[in-house]
LOLUMVEX-329506 format. One record per residue (C-alpha): x negated, y negated, z. Coordinates in steps of 0.5 Angstrom, whole numbers, padded with zeros to 4 digits, always signed. Each point is the difference from the previous one (the first is absolute). Last residue first. Example, Ala and Ser with C-alpha at 12.3 -4.5 7.8 and 13.67 -1.06 7.14 Angstrom:
<padrens>
-0027+0002+0014 +0002+0007+0002 
</padrens>
This chain:
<padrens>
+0039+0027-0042 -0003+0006+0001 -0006+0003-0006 +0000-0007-0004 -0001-0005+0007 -0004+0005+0003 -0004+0000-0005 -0002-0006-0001 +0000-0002+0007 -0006+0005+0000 -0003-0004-0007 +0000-0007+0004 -0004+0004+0007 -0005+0004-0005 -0002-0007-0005 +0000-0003+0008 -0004+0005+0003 +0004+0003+0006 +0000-0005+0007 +0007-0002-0001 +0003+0005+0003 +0007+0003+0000 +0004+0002+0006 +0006+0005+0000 +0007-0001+0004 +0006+0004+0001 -0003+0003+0007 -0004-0006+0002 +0004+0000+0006 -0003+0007+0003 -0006-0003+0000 -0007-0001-0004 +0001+0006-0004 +0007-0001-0001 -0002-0005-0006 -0003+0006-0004 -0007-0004-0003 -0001-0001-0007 -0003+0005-0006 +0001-0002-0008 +0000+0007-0004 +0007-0003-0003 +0004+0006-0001 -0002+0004+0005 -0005-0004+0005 +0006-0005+0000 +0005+0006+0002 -0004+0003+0005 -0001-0006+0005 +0008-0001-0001 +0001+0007+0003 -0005-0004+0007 +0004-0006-0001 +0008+0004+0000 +0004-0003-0005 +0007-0001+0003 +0002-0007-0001 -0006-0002-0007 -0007-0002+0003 -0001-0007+0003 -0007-0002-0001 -0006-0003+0004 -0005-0003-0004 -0006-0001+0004 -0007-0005-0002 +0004-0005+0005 +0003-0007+0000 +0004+0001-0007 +0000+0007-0001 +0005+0002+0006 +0008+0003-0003 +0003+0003-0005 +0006+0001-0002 +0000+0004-0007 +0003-0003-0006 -0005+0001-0006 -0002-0008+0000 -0001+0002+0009 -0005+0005-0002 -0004-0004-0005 +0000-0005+0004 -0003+0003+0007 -0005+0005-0004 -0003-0006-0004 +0001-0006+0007 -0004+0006+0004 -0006+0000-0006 -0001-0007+0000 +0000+0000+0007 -0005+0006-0001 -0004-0005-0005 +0000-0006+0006 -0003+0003+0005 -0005+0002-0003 -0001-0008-0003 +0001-0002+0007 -0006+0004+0002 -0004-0003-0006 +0001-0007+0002 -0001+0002+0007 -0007+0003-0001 -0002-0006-0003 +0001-0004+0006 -0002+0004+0004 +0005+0004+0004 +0000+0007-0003 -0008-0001+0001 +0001+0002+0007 +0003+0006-0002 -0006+0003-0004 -0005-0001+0006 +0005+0003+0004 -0001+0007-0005 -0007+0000+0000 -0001-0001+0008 +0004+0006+0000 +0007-0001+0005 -0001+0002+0007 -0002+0006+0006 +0007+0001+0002 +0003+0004+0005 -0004-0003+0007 -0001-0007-0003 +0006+0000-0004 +0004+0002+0007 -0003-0005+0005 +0002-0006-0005 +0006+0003-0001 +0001+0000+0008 -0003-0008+0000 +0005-0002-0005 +0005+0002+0003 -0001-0003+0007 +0003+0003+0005 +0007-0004+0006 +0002+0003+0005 +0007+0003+0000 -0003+0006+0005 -0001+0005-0004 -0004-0004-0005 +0003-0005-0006 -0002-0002-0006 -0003-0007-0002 -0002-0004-0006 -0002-0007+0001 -0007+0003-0001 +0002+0000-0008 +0000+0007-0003 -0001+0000-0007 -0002+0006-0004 -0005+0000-0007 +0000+0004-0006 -0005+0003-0004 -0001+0007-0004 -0004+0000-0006 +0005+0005-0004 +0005-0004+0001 -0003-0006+0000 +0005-0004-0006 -0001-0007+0002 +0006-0001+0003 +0003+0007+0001 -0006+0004+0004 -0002-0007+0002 +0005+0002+0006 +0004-0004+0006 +0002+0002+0007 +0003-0006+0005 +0001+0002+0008 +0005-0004+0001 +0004-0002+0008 -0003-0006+0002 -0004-0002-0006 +0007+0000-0002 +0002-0006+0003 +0001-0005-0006 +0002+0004-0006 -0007-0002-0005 -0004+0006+0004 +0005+0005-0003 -0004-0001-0006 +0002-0001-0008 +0006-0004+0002 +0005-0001-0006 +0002-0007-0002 -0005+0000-0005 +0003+0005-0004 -0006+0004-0004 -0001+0006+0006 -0005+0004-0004 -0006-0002+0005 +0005+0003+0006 +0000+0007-0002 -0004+0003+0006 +0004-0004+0005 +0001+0005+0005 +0002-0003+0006 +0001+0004+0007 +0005-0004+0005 -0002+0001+0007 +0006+0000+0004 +0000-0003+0007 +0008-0001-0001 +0001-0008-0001 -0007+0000-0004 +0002+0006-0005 +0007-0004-0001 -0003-0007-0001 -0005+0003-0004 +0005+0004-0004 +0005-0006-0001 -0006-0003-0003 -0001+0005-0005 +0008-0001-0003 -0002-0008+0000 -0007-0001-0003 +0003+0006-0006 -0001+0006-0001 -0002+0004-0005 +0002+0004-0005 -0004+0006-0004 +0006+0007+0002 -0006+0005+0001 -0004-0004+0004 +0002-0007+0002 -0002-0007-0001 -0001+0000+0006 -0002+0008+0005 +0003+0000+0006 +0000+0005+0006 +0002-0003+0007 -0003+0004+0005 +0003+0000+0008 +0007+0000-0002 +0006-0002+0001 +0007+0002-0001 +0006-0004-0003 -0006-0001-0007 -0001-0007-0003 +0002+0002-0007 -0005+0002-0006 +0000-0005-0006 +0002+0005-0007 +0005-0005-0001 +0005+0002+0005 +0004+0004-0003 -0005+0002-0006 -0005+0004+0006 -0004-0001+0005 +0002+0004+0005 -0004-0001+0006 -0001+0008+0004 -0001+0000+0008 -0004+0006+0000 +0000+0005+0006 +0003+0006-0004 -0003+0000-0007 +0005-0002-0006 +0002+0005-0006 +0007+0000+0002 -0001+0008+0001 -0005-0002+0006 -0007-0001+0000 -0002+0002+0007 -0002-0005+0006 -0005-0006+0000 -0006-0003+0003 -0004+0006-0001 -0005-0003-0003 +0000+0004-0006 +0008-0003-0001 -0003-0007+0001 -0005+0001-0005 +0006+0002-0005 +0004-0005+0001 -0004-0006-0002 -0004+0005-0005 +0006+0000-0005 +0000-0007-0002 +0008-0003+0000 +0007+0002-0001 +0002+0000+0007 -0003-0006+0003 -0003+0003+0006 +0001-0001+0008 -0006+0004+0005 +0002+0000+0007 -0006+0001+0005 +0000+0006+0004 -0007+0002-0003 -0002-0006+0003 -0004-0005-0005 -0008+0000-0003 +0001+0006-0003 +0005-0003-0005 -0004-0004-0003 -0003+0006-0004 +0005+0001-0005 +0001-0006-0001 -0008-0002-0001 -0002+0006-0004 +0006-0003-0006 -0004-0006+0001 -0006+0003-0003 -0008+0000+0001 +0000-0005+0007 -0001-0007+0002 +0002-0003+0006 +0003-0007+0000 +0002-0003+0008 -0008-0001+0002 +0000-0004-0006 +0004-0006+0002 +0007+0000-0004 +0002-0008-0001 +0006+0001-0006 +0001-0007-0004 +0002+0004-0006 -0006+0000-0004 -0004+0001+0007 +0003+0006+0000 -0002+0005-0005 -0006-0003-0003 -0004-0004+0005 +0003+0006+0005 -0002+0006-0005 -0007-0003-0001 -0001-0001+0006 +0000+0007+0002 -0004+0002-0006 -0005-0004+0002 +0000+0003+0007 -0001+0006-0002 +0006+0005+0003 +0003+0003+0007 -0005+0005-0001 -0006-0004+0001 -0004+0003-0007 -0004+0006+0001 -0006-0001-0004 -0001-0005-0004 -0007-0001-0005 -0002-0008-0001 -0007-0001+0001 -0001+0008-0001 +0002+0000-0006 +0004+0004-0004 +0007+0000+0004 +0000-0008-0003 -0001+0003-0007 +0007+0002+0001 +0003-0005+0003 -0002-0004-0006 +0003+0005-0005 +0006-0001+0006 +0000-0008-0002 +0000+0002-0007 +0006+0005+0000 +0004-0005+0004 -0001-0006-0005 +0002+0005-0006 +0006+0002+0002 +0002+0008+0003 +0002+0003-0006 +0007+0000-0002 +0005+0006+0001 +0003-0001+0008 +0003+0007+0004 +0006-0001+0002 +0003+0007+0000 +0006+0000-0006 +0000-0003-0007 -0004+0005-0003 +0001+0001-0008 -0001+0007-0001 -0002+0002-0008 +0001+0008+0000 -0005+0004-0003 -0001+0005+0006 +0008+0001-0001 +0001+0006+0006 -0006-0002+0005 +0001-0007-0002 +0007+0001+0003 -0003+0005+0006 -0005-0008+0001 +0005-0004+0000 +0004+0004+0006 -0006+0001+0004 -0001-0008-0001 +0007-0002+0003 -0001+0005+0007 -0008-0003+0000 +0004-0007+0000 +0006+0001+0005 -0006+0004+0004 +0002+0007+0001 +0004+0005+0005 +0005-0004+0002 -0002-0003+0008 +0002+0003+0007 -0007+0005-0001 -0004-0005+0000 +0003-0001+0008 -0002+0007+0001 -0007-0003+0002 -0004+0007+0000 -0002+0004+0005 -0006+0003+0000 +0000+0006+0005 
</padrens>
């Protein structure tokens, strides 16, 4: 008898965003000449930038002869690519990562919901509440939760609120966990958080043999300098972080797929008897078992983000969808609506009216106004009340949606 894993069957029955996009597409369904603005899933606009097209071509040509034809790659990632990532992530910033502690994959949104093989399925998760579904969702598939409640929230998670009262930085939480989810600057709400607030977490996780895993995906919007833009800037937390970081946002691989993963040797889990494991060789063993590795094509794209025209022309992409941000959160502040994030991250998080329900909220923007968001309940129950805006539309698109929703709600 093939018995299933009846731990799916524990999760809503869609994905937020297939959830969002069944409801677009019976609109479109009943008014097929509507004009949809889509503010919602966060997919880029902009074309790849030229120097990555240009070194791919090359990569291209490469798989043609014989000389420099690539087959199976090392599945923890080419090394040009590997030195690339820690010449232009790290070094900046005064960060040593050797190369065996960076593994390249095809998404960061892969790497967290993987990671957790690699732990006891006793191990505890804690997760900011509201924040990116597949946290909680890969965990509950795991098995390492009980059932959903009528409050919305799993048995067995700890849940950080991060909320208005305490300034959307999650609190240190009474019980410990094994696994500690953070994502800065955060998703959905936009805000960050700064040396002191994450120093405390490091401090914490190193104190109750926590491990700590650091999504950093948005880390290329953070404009105050003031704020980190890798854990590994917190002294310590080579000891107790795993760091997640994407291209898909930063220069705009969402459709090439690329992300790399940092798992520092210091690192180190704990067996049965309290001896100490090393992480990074775990994932190692993981990825080499259920991986076979990013295109030789794609890795050759990476690598160009950080020459320096590369650079230049990933600044200038994300400079457009901050652009972009700024649109949506002035427009939406002139009118008189609370809003927060948009300033260190390409989200906007707004604050709906007492009492607006956000998945009701998701249909009376498409209604009146024909622009699609996020219902801010679908990332936790604490974003119940709120809704997220993107900034990674089209900017004519982006300035004509604040338009409407201006015009049709304020």
């Amino acid at each position: 008898m093939s018995e299933v894993n009846y731990n799916y069957l524990k999760l809503p029955g869609n994905y937020l965003f297939a959830d969002i996009k069944k409801r677009v597409d019976a609109y479109l369904v009943k008014n097929p000449k509507a004009d949809i603005i889509k503010l919602g899933i966060g997919d880029v606009t902009q074309p790849i930038t030229p120097q990555v097209i240009k070194a791919m071509h090359k990569a291209v040509d490469d798989m043609a002869s014989k000389e420099t034809f690539r087959g199976y790659g090392p599945e923890q990632g080419y090394p040009f690519l590997i030195k690339a990532v820690i010449n232009g992530e790290y070094a900046p910033l005064g960060i040593s990562v050797e190369e065996d502690e960076i593994f390249i994959s095809d998404g960061s949104k892969c790497d967290v919901g993987n990671i957790q093989e690699i732990f006891d399925i006793k191990c505890r998760p804690a997760i900011c509440d509201p924040v990116y579904p597949v946290y909680l969702d890969s965990n509950v598939m795991a098995g390492r939760t009980g059932n959903m409640g009528v409050d919305g929230r799993f048995e067995g998670v700890i849940y950080l609120p991060s909320v208005k009262e305490n300034n959307f930085c999650p609190e240190l939480p009474a019980e410990v966990p094994g696994l500690i989810y953070l994502c800065s600057p955060n998703n959905p709400t936009g805000t960050a958080l700064t040396k002191d607030e994450l120093a405390k977490w490091v401090d914490y996780a190193e104190r109750n043999k926590a491990v700590i895993l650091y999504d950093s995906a948005y880390s290329a919007y953070i404009r105050n300098p003031e704020l980190p833009k890798s854990i590994y800037e917190i002294p310590g937390a080579k000891k107790t972080a795993i760091e997640f970081k994407s291209f898909s946002k930063t220069a705009g691989f969402t459709g090439l797929r690329c992300a790399f993963t940092v798992v520092p040797k210091e690192l180190k889990g704990y067996g049965p008897d309290g001896c100490k494991i090393s992480l990074n060789s775990m994932w190692n063993r993981r990825q080499s078992t259920k991986f076979n590795g990013v295109s030789y094509i794609v890795q050759r794209g990476a690598e160009a983000v950080y020459s320096e025209e590369g650079a230049a022309e990933t600044a200038k992409l994300t400079d457009y969808y901050m652009d972009n941000a700024a649109i949506i959160l002035n427009g939406l502040r002139k009118a008189g609506y609370e809003v927060y994030g948009g300033e260190n991250a390409p989200y906007i998080w707004w604050k709906l009216p007492d009492g607006v329900k956000s998945m009701d909220f998701l249909e009376t923007l498409l209604e009146k106004c024909q622009v699609v968001g996020t219902p801010g309940v679908g990332f936790g129950p604490c974003g119940e009340g709120y809704f997220r805006l993107t900034a990674f539309g089209d900017k004519q698109a982006t300035a004509e949606a604040v338009t409407r929703i201006i015009k049709k709600l304020a």
